[in-house]
Structures are given as C-alpha cells and as structure tokens.
PQR file with spaces between the fields and no chain letter, atoms N, CA, C, O and H, PARSE charges and radii, in Angstrom:
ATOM       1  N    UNK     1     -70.453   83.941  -16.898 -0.4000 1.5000
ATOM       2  CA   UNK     1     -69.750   84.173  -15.650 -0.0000 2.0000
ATOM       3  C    UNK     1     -68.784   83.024  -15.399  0.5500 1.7000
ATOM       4  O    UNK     1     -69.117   81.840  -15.442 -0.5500 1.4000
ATOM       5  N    UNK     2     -67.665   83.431  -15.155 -0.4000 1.5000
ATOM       6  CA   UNK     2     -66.924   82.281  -14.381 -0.0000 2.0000
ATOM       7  C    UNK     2     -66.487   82.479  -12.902  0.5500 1.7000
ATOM       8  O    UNK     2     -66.217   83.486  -12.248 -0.5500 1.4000
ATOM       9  H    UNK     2     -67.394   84.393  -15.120  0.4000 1.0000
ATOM      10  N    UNK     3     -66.517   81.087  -12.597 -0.4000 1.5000
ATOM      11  CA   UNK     3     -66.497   81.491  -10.695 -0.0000 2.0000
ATOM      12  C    UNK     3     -64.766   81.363  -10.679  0.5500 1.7000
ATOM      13  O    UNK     3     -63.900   80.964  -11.457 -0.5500 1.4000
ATOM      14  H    UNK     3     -66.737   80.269  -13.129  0.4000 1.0000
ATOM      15  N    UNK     4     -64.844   82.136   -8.872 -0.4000 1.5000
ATOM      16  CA   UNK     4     -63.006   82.635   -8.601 -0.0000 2.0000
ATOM      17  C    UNK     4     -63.303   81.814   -6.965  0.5500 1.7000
ATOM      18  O    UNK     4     -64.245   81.460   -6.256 -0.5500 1.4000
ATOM      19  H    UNK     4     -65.548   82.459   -8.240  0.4000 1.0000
ATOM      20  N    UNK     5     -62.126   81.816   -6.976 -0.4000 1.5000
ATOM      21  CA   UNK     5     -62.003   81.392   -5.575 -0.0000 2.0000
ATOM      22  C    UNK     5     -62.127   82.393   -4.061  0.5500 1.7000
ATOM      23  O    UNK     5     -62.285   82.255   -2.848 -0.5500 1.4000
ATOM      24  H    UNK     5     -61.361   82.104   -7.552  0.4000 1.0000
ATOM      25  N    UNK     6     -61.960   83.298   -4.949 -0.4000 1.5000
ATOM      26  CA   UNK     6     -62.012   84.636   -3.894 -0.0000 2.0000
ATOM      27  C    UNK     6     -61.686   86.013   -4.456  0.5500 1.7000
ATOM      28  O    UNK     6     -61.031   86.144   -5.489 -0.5500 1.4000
ATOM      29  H    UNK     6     -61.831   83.410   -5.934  0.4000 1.0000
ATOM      30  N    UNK     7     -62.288   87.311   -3.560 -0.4000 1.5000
ATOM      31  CA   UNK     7     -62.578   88.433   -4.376 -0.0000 2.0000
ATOM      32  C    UNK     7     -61.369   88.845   -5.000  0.5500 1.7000
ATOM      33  O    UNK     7     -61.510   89.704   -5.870 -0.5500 1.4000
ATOM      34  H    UNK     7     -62.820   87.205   -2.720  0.4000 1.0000
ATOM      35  N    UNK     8     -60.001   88.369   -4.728 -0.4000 1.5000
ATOM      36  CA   UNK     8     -58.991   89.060   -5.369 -0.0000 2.0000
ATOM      37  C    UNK     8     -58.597   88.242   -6.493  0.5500 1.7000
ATOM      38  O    UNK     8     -57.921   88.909   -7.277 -0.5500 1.4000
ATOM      39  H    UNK     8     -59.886   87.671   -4.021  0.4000 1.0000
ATOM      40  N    UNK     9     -58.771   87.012   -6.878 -0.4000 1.5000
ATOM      41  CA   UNK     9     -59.261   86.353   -7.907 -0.0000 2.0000
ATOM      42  C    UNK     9     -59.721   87.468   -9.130  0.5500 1.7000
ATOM      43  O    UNK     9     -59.181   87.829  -10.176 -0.5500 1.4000
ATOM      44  H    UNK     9     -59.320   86.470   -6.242  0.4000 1.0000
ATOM      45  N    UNK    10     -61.114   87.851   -8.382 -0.4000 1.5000
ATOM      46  CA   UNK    10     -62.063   88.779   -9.173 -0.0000 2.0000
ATOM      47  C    UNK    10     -61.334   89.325   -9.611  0.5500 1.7000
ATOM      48  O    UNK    10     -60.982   89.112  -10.772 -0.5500 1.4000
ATOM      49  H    UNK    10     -61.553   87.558   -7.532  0.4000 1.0000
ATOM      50  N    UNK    11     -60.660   90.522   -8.637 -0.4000 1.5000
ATOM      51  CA   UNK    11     -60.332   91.751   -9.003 -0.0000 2.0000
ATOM      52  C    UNK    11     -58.919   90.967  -10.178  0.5500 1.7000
ATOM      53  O    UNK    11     -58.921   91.269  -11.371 -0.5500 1.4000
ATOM      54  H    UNK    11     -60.945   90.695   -7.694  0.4000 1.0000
ATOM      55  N    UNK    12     -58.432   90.529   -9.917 -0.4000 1.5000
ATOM      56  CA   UNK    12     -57.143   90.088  -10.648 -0.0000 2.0000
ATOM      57  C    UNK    12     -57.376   89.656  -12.424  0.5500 1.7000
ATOM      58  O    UNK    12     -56.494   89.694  -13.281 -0.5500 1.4000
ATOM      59  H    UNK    12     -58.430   90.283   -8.948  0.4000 1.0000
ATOM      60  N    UNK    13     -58.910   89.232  -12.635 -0.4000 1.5000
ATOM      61  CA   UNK    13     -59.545   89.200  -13.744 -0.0000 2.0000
ATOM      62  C    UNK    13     -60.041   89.776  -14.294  0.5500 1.7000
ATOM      63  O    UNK    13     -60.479   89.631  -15.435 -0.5500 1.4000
ATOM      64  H    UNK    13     -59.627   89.201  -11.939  0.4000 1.0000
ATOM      65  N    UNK    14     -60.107   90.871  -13.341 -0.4000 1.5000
ATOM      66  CA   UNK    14     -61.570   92.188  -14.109 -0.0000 2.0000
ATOM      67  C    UNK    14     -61.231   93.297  -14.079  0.5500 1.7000
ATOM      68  O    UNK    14     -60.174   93.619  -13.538 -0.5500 1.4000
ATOM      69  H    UNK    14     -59.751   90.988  -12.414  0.4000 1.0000
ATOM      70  N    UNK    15     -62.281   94.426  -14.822 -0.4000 1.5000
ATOM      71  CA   UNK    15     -61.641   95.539  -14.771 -0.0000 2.0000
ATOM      72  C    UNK    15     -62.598   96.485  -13.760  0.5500 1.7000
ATOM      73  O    UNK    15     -62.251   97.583  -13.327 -0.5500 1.4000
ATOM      74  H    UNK    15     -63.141   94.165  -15.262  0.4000 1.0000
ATOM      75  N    UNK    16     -63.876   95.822  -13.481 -0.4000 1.5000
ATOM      76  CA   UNK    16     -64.596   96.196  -12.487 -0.0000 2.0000
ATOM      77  C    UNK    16     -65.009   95.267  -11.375  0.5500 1.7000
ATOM      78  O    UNK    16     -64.658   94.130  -11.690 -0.5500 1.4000
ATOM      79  H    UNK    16     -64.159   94.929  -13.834  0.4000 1.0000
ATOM      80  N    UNK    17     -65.416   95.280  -10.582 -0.4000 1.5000
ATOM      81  CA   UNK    17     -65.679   94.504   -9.309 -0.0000 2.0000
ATOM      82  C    UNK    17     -66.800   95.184   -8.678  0.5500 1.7000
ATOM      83  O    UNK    17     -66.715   96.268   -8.100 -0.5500 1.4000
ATOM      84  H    UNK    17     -65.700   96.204  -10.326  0.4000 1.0000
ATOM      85  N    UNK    18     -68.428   94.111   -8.898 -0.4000 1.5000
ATOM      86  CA   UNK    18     -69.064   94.749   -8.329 -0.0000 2.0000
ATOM      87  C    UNK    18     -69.161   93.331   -6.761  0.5500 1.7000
ATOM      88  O    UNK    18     -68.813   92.177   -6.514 -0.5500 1.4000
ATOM      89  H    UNK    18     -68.497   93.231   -9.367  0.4000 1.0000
ATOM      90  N    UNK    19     -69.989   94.678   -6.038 -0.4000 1.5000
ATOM      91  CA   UNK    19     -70.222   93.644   -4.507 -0.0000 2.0000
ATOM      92  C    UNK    19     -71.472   93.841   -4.322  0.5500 1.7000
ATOM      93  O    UNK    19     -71.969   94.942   -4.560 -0.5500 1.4000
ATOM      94  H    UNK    19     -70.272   95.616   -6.238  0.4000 1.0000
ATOM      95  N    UNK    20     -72.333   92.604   -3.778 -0.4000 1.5000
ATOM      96  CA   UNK    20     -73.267   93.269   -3.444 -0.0000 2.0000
ATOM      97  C    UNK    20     -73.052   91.889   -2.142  0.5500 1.7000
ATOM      98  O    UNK    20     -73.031   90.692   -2.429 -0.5500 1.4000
ATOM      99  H    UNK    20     -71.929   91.709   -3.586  0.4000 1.0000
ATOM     100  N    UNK    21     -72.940   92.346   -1.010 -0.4000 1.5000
ATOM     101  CA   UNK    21     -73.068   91.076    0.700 -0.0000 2.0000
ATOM     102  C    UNK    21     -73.818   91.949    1.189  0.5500 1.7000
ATOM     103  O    UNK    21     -74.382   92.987    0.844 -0.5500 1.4000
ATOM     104  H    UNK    21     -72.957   93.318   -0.777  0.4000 1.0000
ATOM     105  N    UNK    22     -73.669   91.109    2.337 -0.4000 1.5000
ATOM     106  CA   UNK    22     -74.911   91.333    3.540 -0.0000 2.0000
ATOM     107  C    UNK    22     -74.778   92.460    4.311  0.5500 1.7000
ATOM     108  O    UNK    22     -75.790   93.017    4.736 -0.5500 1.4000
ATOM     109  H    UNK    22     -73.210   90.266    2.617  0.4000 1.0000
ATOM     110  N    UNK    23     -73.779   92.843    4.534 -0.4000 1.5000
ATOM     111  CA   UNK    23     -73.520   93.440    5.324 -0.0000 2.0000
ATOM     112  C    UNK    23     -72.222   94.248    5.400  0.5500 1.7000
ATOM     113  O    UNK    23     -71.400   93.834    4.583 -0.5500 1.4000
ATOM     114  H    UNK    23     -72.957   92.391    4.189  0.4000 1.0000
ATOM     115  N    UNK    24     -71.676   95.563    6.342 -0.4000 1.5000
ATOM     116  CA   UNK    24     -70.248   96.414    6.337 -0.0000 2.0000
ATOM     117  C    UNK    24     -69.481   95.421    6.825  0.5500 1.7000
ATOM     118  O    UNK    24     -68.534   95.496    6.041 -0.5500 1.4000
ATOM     119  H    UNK    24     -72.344   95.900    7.006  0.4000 1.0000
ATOM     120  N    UNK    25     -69.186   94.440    7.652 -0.4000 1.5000
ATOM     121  CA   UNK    25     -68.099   93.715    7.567 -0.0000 2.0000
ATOM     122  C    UNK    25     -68.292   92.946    6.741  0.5500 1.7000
ATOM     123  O    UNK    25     -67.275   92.472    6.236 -0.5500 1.4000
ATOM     124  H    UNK    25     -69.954   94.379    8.289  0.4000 1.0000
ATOM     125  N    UNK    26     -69.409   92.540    6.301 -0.4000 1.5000
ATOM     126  CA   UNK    26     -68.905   91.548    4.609 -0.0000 2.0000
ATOM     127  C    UNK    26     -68.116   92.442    3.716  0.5500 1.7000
ATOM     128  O    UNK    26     -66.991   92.084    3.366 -0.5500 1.4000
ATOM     129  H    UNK    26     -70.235   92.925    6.711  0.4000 1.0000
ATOM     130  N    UNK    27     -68.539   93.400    3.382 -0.4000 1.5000
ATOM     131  CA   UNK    27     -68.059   94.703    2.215 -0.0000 2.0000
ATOM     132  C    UNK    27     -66.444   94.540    2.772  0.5500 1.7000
ATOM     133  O    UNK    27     -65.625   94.045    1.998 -0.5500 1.4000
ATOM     134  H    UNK    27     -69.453   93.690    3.666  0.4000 1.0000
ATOM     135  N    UNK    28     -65.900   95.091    4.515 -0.4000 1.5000
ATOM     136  CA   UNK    28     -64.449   95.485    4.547 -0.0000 2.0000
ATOM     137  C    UNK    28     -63.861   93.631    4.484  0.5500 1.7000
ATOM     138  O    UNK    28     -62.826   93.176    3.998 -0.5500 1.4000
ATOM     139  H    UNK    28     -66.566   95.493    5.144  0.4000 1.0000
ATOM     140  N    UNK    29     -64.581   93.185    4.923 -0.4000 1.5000
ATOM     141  CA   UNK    29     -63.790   91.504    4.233 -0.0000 2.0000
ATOM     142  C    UNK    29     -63.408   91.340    2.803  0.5500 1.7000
ATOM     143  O    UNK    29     -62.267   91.000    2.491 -0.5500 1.4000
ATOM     144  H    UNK    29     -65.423   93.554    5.317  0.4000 1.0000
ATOM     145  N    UNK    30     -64.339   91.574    1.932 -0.4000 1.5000
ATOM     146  CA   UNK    30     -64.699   91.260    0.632 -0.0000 2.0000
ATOM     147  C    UNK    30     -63.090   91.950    0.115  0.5500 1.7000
ATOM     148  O    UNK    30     -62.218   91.328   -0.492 -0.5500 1.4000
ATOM     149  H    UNK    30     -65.266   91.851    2.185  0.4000 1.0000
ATOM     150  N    UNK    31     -63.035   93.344    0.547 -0.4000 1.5000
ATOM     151  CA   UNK    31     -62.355   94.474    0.054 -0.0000 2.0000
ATOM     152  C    UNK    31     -60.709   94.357    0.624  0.5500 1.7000
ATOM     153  O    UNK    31     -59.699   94.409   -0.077 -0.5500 1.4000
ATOM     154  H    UNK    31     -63.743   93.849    1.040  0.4000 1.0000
ATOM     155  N    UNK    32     -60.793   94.171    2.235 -0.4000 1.5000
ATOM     156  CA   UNK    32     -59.414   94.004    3.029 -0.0000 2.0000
ATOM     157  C    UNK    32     -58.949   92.981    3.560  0.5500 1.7000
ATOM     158  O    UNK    32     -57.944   92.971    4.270 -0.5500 1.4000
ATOM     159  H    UNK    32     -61.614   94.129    2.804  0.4000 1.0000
ATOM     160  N    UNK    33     -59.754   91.839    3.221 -0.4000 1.5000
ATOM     161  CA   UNK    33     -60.006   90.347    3.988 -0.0000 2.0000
ATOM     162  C    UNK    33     -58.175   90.185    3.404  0.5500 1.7000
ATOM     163  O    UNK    33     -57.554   91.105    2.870 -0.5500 1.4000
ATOM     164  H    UNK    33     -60.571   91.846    2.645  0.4000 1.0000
ATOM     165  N    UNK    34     -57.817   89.290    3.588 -0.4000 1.5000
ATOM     166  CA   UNK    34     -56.809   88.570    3.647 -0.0000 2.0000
ATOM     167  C    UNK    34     -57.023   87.929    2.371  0.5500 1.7000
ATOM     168  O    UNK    34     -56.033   87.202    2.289 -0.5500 1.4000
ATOM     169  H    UNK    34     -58.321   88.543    4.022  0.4000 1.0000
ATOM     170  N    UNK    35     -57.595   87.779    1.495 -0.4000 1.5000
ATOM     171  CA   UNK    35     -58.205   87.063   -0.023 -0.0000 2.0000
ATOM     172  C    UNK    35     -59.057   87.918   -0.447  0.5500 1.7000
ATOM     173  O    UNK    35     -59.969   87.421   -1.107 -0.5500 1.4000
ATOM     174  H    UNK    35     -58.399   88.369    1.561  0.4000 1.0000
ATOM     175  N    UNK    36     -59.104   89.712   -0.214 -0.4000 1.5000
ATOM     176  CA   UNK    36     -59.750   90.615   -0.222 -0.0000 2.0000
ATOM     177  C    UNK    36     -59.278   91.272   -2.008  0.5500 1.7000
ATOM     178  O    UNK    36     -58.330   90.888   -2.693 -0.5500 1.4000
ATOM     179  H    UNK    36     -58.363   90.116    0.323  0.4000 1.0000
ATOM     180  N    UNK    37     -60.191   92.207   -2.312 -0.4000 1.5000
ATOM     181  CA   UNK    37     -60.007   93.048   -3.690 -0.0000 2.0000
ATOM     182  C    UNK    37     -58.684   93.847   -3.454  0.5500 1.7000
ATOM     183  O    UNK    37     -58.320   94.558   -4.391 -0.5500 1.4000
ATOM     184  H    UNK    37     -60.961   92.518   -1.755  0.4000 1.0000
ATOM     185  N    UNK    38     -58.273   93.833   -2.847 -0.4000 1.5000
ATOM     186  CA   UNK    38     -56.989   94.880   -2.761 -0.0000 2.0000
ATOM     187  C    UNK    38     -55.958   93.844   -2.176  0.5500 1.7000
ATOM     188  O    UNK    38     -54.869   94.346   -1.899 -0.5500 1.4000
ATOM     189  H    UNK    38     -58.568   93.256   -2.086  0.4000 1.0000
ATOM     190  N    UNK    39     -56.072   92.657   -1.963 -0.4000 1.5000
ATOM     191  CA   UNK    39     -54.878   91.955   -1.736 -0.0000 2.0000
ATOM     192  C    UNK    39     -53.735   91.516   -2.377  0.5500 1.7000
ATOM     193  O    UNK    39     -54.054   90.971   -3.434 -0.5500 1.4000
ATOM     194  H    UNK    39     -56.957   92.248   -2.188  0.4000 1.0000
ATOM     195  N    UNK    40     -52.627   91.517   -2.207 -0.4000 1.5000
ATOM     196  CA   UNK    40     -51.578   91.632   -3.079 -0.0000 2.0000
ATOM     197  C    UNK    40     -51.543   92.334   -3.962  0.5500 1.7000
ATOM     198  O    UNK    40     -51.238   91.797   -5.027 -0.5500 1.4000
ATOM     199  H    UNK    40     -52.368   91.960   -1.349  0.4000 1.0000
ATOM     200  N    UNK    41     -51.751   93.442   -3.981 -0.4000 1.5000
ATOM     201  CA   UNK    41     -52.178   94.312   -5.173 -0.0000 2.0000
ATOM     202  C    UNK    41     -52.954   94.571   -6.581  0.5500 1.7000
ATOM     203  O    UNK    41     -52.783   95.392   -7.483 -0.5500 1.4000
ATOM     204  H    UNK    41     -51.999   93.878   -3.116  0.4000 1.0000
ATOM     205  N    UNK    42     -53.988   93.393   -6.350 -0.4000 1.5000
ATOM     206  CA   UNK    42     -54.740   93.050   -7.516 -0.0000 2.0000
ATOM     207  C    UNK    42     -55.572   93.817   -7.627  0.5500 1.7000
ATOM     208  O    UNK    42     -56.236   93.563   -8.632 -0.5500 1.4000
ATOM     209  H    UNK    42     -54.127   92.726   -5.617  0.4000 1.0000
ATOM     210  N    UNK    43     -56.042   94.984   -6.914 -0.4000 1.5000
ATOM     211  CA   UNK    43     -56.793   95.820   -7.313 -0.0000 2.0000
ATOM     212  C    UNK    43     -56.823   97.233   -8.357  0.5500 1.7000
ATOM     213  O    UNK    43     -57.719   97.913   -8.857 -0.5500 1.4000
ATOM     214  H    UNK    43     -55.503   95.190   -6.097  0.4000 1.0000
ATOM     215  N    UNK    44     -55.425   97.251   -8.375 -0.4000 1.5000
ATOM     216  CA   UNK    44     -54.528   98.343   -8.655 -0.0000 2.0000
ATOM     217  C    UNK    44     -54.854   98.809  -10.261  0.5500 1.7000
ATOM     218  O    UNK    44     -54.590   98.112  -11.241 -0.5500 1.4000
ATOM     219  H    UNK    44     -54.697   96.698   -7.969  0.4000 1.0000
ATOM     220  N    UNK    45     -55.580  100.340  -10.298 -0.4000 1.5000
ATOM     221  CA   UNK    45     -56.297  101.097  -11.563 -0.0000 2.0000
ATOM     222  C    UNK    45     -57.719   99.951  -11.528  0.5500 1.7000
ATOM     223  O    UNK    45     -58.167   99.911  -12.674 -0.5500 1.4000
ATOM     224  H    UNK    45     -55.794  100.905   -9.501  0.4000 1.0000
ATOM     225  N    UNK    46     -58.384   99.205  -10.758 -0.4000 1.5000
ATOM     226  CA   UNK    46     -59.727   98.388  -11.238 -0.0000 2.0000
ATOM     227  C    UNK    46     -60.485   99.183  -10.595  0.5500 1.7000
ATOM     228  O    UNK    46     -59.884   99.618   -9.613 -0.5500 1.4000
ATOM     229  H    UNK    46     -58.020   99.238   -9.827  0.4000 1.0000
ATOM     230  N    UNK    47     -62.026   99.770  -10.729 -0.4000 1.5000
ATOM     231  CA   UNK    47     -62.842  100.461  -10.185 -0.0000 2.0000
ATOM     232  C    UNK    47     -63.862   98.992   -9.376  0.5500 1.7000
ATOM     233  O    UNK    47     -64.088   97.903   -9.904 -0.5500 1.4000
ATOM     234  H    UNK    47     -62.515   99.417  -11.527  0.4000 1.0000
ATOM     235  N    UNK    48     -64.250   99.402   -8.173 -0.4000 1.5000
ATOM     236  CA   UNK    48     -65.455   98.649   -7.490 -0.0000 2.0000
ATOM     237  C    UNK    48     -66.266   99.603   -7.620  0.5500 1.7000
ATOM     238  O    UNK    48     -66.044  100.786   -7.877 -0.5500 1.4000
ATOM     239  H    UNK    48     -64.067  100.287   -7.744  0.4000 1.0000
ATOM     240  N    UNK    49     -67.681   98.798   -7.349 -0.4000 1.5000
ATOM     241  CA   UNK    49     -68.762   99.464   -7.478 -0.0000 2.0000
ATOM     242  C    UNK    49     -69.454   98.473   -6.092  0.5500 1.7000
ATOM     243  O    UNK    49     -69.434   97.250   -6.238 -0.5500 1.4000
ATOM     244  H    UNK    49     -67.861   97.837   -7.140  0.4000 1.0000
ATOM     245  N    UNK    50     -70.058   99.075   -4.756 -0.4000 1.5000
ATOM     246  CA   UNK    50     -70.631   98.130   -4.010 -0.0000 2.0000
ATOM     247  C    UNK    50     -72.021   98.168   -4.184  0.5500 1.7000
ATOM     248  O    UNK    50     -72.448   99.225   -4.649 -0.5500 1.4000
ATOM     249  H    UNK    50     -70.074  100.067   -4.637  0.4000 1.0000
ATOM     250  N    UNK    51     -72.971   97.147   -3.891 -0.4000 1.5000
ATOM     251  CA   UNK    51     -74.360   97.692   -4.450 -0.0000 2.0000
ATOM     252  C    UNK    51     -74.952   96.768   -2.985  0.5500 1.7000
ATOM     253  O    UNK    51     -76.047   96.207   -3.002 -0.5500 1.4000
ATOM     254  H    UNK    51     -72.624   96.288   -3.514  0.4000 1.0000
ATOM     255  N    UNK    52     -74.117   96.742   -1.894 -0.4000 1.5000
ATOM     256  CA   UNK    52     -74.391   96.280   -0.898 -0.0000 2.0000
ATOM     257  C    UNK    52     -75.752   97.388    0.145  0.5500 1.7000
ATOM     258  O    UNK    52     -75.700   98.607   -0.016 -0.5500 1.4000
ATOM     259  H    UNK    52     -73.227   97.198   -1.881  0.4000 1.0000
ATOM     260  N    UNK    53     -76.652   96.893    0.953 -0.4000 1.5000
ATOM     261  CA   UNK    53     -76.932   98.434    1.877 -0.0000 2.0000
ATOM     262  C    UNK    53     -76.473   98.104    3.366  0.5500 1.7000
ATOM     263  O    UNK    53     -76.629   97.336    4.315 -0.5500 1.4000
ATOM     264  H    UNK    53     -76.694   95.903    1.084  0.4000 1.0000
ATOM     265  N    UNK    54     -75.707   99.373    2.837 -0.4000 1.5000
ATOM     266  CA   UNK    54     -74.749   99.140    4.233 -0.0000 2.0000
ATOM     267  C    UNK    54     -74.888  100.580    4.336  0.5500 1.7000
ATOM     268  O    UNK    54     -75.323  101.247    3.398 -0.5500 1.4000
ATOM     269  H    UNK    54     -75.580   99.996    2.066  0.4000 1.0000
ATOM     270  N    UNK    55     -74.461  101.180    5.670 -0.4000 1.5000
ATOM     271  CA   UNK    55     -74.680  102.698    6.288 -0.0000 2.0000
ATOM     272  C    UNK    55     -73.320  103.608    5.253  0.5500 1.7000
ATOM     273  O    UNK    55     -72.177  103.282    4.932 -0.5500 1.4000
ATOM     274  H    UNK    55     -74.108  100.638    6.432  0.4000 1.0000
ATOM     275  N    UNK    56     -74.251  104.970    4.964 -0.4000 1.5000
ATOM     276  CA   UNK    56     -73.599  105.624    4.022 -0.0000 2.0000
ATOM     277  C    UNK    56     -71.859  106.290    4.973  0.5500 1.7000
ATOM     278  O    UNK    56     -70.850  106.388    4.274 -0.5500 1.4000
ATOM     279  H    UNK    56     -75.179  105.236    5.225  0.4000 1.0000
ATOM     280  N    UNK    57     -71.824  106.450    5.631 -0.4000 1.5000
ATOM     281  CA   UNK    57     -70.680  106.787    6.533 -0.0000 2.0000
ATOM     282  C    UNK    57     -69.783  105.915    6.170  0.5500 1.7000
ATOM     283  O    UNK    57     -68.958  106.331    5.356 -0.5500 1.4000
ATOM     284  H    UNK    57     -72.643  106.370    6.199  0.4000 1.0000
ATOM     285  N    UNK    58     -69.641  104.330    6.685 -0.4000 1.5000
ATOM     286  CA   UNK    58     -69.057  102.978    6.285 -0.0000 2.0000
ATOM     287  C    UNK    58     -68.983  102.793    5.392  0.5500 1.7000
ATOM     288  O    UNK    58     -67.974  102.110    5.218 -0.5500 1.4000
ATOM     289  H    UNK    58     -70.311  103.992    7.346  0.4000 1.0000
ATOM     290  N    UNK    59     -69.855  103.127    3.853 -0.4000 1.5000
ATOM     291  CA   UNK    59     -69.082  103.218    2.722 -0.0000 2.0000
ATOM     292  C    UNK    59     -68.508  103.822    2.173  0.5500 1.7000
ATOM     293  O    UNK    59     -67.821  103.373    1.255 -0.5500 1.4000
ATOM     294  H    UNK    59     -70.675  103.682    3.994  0.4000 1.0000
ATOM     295  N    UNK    60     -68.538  105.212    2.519 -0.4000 1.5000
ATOM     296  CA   UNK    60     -67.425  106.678    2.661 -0.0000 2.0000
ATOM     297  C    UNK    60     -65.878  106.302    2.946  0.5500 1.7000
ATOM     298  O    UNK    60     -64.890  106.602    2.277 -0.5500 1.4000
ATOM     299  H    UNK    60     -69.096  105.576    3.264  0.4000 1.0000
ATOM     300  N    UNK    61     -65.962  105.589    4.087 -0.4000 1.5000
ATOM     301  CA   UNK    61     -65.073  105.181    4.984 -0.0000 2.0000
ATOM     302  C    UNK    61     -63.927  104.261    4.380  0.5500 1.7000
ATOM     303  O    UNK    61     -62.709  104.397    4.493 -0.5500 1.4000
ATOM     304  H    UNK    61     -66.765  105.346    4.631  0.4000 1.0000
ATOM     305  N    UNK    62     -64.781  103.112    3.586 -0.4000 1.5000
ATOM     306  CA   UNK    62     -64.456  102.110    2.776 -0.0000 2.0000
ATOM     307  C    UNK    62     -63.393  102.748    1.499  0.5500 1.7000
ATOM     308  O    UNK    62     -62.264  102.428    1.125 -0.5500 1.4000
ATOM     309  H    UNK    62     -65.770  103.001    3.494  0.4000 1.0000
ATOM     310  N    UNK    63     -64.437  103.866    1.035 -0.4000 1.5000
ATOM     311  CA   UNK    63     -64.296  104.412   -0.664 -0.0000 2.0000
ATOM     312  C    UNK    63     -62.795  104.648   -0.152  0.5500 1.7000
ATOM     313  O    UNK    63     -61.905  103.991   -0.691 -0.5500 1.4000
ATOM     314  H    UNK    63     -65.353  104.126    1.338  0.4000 1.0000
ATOM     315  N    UNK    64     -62.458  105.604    0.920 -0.4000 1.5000
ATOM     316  CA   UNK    64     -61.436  106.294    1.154 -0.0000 2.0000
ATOM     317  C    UNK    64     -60.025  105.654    1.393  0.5500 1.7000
ATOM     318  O    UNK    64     -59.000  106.292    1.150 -0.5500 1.4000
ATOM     319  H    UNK    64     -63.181  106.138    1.358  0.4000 1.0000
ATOM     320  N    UNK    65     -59.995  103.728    2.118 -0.4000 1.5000
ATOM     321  CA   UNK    65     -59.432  103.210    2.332 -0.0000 2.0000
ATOM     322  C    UNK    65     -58.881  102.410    1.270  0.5500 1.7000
ATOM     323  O    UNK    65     -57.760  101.904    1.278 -0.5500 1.4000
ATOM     324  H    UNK    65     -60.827  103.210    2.315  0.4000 1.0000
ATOM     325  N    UNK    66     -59.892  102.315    0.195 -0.4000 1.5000
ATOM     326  CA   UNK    66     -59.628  101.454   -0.744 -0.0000 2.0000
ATOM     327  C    UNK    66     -58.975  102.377   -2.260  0.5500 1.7000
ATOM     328  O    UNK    66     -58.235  102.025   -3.178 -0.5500 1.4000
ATOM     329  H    UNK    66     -60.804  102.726    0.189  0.4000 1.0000
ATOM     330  N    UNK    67     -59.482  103.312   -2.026 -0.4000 1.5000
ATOM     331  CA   UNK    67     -58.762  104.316   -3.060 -0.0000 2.0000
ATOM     332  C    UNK    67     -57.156  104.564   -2.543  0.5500 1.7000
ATOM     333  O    UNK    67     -56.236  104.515   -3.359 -0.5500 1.4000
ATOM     334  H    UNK    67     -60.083  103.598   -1.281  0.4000 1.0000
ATOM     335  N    UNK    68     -57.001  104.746   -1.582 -0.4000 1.5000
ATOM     336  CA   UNK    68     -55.499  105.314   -0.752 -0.0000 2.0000
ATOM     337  C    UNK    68     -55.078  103.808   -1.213  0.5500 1.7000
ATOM     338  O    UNK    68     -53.849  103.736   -1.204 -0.5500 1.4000
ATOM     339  H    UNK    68     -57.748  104.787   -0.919  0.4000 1.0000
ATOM     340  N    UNK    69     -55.733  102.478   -1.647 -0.4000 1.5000
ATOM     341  CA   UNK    69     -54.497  101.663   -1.580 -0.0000 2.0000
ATOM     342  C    UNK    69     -54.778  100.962   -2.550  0.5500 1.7000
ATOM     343  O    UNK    69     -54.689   99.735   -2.499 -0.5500 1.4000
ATOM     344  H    UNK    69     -56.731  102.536   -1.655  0.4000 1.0000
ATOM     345  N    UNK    70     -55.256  101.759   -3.849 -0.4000 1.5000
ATOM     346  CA   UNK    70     -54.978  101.872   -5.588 -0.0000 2.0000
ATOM     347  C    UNK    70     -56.290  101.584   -6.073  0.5500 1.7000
ATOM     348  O    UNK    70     -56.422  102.074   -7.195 -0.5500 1.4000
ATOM     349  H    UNK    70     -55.329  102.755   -3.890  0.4000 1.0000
ATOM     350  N    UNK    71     -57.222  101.039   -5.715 -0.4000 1.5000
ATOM     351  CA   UNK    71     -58.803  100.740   -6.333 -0.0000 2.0000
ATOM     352  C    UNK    71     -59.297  102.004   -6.738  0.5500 1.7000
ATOM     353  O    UNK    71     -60.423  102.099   -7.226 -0.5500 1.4000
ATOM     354  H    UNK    71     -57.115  100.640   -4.804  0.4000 1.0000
C-alpha cells in the first residue's frame, strides 16, 4: 500500500477506490469533499466500491451522484 494525501489522490492512482468510514457524511466527503474521489475529475471511468454501513437510500443517492459525474 502506499499512502495519498487525500481520496482524489486515490482515485487519481487507481483503478478502483474502495471506502470503508464511519459514516454518510464521511462517504459524501470522501466522494464530493473538496479533496473528494470525483474532484477535479480524477474519478473519471474508475469504479468505487463503498464497504461503509451507512443507510441503503444514502448510498443509492450517492451511487447516482457520483455516476452522473463520471465514477
């Protein structure tokens, strides 16, 4: 493993991105944060996988936001 400074780091290195935080605003941080998997477009064709437990609605919610903006 090598460590990143932040999840778009990740995503910018990888071809998958898994998550597993505490919680649904950790997940939409992780994902839309401002240093998030989809920031500056580093997510773009990479699949996430969250393995967070967070309420199935909120990760529906997530899937849908993060796909519409290339993940």
């Amino acid at each position: 493993a090598v460590a990143a400074a932040c999840p778009a780091s990740v995503a910018q290195q990888s071809e998958i991105v898994l998550l597993c935080v505490l919680d649904t605003n950790a997940v939409r941080d992780c994902v839309f944060g401002a240093d998030g998997v989809v920031a500056n477009g580093a997510c773009s064709g990479k699949l996430a996988i969250d393995l967070s437990t967070i309420d199935p609605e909120a990760t529906r919610e997530i899937a849908r936001k993060a796909e519409a903006a290339g993940l």
